[in-house]
PADRENKOL-578287 format. One line per 3 residues: for each residue x, y, z of C-alpha. Coordinates in pm, 1 decimal. Layout:
% residues N
X:Y:Z; ...
% end
This chain:
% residues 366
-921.7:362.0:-1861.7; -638.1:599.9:-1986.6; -393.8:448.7:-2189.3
-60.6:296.3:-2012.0; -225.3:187.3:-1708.7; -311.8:-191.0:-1681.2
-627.1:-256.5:-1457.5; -540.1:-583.0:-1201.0; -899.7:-555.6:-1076.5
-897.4:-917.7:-909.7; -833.4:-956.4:-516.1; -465.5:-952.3:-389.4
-307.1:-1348.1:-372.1; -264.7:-1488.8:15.4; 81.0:-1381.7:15.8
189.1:-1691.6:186.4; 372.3:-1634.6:518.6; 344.9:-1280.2:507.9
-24.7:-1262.4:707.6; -9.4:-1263.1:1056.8; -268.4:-1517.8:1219.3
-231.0:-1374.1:1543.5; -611.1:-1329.2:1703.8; -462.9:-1138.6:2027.2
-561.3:-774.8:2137.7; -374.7:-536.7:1900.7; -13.4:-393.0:2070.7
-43.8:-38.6:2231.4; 238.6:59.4:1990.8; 331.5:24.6:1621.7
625.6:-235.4:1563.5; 917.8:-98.0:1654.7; 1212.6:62.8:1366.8
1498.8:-189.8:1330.7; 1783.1:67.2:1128.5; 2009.1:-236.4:1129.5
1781.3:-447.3:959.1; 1651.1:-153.2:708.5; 2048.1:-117.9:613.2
2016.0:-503.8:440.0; 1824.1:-366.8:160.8; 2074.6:-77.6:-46.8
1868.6:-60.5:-349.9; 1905.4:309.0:-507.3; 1636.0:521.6:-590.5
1473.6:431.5:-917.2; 1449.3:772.4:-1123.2; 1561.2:1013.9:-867.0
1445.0:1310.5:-1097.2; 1105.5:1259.9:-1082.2; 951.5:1531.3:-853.5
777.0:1418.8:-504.0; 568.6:1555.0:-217.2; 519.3:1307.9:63.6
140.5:1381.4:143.4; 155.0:1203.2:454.0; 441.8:1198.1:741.1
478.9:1287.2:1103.0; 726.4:1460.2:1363.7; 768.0:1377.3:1727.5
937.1:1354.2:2005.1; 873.5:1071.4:2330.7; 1036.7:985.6:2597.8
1154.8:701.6:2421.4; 1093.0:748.9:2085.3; 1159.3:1050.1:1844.2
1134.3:1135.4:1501.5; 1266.2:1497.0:1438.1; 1288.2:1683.2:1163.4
1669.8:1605.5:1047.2; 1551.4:1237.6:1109.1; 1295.2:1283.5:814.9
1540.7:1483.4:637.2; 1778.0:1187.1:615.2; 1555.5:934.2:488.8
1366.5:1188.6:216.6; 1739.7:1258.4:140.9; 1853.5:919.2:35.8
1812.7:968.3:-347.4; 1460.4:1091.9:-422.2; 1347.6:1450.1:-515.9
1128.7:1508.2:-266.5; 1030.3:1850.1:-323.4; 768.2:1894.2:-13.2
579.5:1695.2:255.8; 249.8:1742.9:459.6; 273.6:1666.3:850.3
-3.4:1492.6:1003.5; -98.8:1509.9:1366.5; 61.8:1293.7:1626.7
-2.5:1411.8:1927.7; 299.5:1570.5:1984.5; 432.6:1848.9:2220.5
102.4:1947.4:2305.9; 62.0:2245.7:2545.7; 123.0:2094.6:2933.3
-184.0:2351.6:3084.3; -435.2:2528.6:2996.6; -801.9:2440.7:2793.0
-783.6:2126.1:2663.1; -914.1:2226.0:2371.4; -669.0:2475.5:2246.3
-315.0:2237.7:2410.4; -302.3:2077.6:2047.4; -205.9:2419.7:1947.4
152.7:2329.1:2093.6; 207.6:2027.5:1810.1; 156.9:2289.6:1554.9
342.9:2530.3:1718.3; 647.8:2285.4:1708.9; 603.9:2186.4:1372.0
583.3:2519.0:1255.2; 940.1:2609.8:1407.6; 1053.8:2305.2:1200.1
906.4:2414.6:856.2; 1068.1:2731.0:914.9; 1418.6:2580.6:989.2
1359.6:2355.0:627.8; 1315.0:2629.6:519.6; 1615.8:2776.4:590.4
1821.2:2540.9:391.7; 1843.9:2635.2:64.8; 1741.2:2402.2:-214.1
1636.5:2150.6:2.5; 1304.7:1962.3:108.1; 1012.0:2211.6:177.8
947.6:1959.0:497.6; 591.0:2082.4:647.9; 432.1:2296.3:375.7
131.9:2223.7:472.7; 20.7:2087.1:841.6; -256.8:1907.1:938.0
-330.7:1924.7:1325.2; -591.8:1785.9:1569.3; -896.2:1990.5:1690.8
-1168.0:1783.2:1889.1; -1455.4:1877.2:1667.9; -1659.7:1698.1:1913.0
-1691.9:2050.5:2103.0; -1929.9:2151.7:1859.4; -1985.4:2548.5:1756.5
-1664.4:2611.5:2045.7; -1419.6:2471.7:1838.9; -1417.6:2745.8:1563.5
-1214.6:2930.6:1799.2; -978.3:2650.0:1830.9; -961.9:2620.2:1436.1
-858.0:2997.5:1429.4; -632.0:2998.4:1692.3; -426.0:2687.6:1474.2
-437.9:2850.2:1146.7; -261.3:3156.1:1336.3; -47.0:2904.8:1470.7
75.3:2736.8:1143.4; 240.9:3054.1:1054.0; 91.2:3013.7:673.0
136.6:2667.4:710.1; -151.6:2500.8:844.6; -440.7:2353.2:642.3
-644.9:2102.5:805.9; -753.3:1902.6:1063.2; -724.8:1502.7:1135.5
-940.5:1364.4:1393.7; -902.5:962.2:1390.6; -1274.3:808.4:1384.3
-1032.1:430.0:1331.3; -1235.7:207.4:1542.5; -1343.4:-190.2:1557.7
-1548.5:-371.1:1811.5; -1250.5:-629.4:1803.4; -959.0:-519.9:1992.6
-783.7:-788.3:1746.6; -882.7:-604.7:1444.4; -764.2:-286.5:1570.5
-408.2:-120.0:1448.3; -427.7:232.2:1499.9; -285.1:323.8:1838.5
-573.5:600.1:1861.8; -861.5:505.4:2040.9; -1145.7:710.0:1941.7
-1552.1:623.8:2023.0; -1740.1:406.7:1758.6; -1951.8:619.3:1496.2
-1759.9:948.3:1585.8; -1795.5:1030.2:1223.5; -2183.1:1020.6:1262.9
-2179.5:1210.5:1601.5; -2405.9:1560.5:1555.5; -2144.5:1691.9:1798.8
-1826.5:1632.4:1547.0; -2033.3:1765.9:1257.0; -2127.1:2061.7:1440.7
-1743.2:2048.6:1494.7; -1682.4:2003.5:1104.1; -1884.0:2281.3:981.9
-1681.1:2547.6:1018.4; -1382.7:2371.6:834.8; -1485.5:2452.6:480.1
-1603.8:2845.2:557.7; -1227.5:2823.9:719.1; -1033.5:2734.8:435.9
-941.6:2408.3:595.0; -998.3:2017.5:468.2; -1018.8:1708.9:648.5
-829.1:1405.9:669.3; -1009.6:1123.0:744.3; -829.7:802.4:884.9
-1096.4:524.3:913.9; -1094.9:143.5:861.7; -1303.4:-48.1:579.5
-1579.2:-139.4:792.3; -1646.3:225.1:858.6; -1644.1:356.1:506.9
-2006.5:432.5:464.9; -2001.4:656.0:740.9; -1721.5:851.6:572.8
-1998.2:823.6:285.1; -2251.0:1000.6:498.2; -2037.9:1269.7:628.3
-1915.2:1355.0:296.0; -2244.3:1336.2:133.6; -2352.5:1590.6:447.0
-2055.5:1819.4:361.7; -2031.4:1873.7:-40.8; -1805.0:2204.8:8.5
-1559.0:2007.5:259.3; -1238.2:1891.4:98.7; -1164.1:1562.2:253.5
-873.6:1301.1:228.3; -913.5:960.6:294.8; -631.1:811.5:457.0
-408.7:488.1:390.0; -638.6:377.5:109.7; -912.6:325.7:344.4
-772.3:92.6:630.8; -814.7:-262.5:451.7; -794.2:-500.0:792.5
-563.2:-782.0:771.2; -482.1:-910.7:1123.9; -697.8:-1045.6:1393.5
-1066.6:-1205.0:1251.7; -977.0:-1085.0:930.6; -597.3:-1199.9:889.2
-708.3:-1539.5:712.1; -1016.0:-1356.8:492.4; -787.3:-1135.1:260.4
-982.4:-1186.7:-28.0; -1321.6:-1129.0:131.9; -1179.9:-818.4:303.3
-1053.1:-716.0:-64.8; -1362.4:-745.7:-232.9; -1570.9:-523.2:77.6
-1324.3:-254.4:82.3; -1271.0:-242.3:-292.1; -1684.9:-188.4:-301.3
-1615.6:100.6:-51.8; -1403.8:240.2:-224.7; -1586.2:236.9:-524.2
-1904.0:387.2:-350.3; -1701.0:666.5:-183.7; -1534.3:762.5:-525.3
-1890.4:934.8:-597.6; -1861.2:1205.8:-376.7; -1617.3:1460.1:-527.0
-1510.4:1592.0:-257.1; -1297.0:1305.9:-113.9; -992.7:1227.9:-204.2
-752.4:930.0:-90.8; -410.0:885.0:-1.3; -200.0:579.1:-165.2
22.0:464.6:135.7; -7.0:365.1:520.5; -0.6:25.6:340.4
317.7:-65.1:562.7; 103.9:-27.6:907.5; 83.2:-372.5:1029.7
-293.8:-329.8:1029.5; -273.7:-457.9:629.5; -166.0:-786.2:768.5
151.8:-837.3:509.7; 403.1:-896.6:788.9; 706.1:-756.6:678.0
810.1:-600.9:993.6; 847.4:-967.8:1140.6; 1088.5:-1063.5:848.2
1462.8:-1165.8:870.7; 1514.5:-938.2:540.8; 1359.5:-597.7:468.8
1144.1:-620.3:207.2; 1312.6:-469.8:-149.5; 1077.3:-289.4:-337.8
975.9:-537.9:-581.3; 805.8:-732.2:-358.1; 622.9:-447.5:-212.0
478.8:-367.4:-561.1; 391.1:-660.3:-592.8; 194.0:-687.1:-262.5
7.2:-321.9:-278.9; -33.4:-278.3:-663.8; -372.4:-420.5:-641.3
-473.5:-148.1:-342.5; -328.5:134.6:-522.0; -432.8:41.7:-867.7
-783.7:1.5:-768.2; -803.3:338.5:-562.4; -619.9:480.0:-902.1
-960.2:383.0:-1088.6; -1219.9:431.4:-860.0; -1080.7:811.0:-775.2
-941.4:879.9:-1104.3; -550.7:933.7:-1134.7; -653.2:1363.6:-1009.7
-816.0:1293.1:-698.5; -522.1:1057.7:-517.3; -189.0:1151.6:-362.6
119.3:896.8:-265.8; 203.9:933.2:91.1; 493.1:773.2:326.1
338.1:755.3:661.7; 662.2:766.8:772.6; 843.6:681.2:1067.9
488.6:421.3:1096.0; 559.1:235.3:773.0; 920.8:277.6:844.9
913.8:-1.7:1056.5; 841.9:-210.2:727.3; 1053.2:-66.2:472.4
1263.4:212.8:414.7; 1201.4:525.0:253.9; 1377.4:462.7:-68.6
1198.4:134.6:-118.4; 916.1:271.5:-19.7; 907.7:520.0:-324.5
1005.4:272.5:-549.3; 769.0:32.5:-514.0; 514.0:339.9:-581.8
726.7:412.8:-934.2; 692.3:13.2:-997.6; 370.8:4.6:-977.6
290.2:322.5:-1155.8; 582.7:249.2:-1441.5; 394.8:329.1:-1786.5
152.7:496.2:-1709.8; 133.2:838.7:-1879.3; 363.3:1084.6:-1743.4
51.4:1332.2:-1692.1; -111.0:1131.3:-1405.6; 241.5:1034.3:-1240.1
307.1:1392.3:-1236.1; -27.2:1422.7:-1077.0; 14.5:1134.0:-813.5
335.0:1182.7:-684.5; 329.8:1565.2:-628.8; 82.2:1794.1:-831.2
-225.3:1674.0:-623.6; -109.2:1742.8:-302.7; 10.8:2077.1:-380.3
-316.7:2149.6:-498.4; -543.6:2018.4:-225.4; -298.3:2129.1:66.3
-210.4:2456.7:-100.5; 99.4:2425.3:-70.4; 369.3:2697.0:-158.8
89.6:2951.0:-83.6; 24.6:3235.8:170.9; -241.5:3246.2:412.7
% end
């Protein structure tokens, strides 16, 4: 292990009152924001010079529910250097007509008009760099058309696709809103799908809970030449049937984990771990959680990603406005420069923003 990193390899503690217990169907939504109760926690950002790119947010905009791009701009702008982000497909503004296939084309459309408007500002956050859109690869060989038609449509920002494979026999267990068909990640439709992605240029971001990791294992295994992310360290459940069995849970996904770490094409994001899928609760607080205490609650996730992947094949990510309804975005990042505090400057440098420039590309022409 390098030197300045301590290893906590042992299972997370029960974390008292912050587990929910609840066994009922998972919500159609993610908890809702609360700004009010995000204001109680003012901590300033711990050192504020220390270059960032948030691998990992999203844009939209709902009927009753938006998060635009001067909405992201004010939370990446409360005291961190945030230098660039990656979107990540929402299913947003997508196309009203047309082939289903190519209406996703409209999300990147939009998100494109917002990178260039970032853009515009000078000195500030690159927001967009690099986009990752949705493309049902399930369409086999007749999606390569689709795939073209979206790098056209990133205007030299698009990079990959995300296509949400998150599923759980138990409705309980579930806390993605996506609801995608078991084993899609095994289908010979969505590899037929995948193929084209590395001849493309384009990498894959895979979003897919712990009990589903070895079939990430056999896709990536199937596809050497296929850059692929992992997503919110691998979807550790903690609610439903799994909400009072965090250690058990620990020790299968942390043997996941492990196993996927072979392949060397995957990669994994450090984040997500906000989603009330991980079970800590803090959304249901009466005080937003300040960043120590959401060190001390994900150190053991990230650290053991950290040395199963090796400090050059993970990124830090927001998930942002999803985790926002957790923490805020300045505790958020510090409880990522907690946890990583000491180790050598080489692999935070690496973690918080020269691996995601690297495997998104970002700063770079098409």
């Amino acid at each position: 292990m390098p030197a300045g990193r301590v290893s906590t390899s042992s299972a997370p503690r029960e974390a008292g009152g912050h587990i929910l217990s609840t066994t009922a169907a998972a919500p159609a939504r993610h908890p809702v924001i609360r700004p009010d109760w995000l204001a109680r926690n003012a901590e300033p950002a711990l050192e504020p010079d220390l270059p960032i790119v948030d691998a990992h947010h999203h844009l939209w905009e709902r009927p009753d529910d938006s998060y635009l791009l001067d909405d992201f701009l004010a939370d990446a702008g409360t005291g961190h250097d945030v230098r660039a982000s990656v979107f990540i497909e929402c299913h947003t503004h997508y196309r009203p007509g047309g082939d289903p296939l190519f209406q996703p084309l409209g999300e990147t459309e939009f998100v494109a008009r917002a990178a260039m408007r970032a853009a515009a500002r000078p000195g500030g956050t690159r927001v967009a760099d690099g986009i990752v859109g949705f493309a049902d690869l399930r369409a086999g060989a007749a999606i390569r058309a689709v795939l073209e038609a979206q790098v056209e449509a990133g205007a030299g920002h698009f990079r990959g696709i995300r296509q949400i494979a998150a599923w759980h026999p138990d409705p309980a267990a579930r806390g993605s809103v996506a609801t995608p068909p078991p084993m899609l990640l095994l289908d010979p439709a969505f590899r037929e799908g995948f193929a084209p992605l590395a001849p493309l240029g384009l990498s894959f971001d895979a979003w897919a809970y712990h009990t589903q990791l070895a079939e990430l294992r056999d896709l990536a295994d199937a596809f050497p030449d296929t850059r692929i992310v992992l997503n919110h360290v691998g979807g550790a459940i903690g609610i439903g049937p799994y909400a009072s069995r965090r250690r058990h849970v620990f020790a299968a996904w942390s043997a996941a984990i492990r196993e996927l770490s072979h392949c060397p094409n995957l990669h994994v994001k450090l984040g997500g771990l906000g989603m009330r899928l991980f079970g800590f609760g803090f959304h249901e607080g009466d005080q937003p959680p300040d960043s120590v205490r959401l060190a001390e609650a994900w150190r053991p996730y990230i650290e053991t990603c950290v040395e199963a992947f090796g400090p050059e094949r993970c990124m830090f990510e927001s998930n942002f406005p999803v985790d926002k309804a957790s923490c805020g975005y300045t505790a958020l990042w510090n409880a990522f420069k907690r946890i990583t505090t000491g180790w050598p400057a080489a692999e935070r440098a690496a973690l918080f923003h020269d691996n995601a420039t690297r495997f998104y590309r970002l700063g770079e022409a098409d």
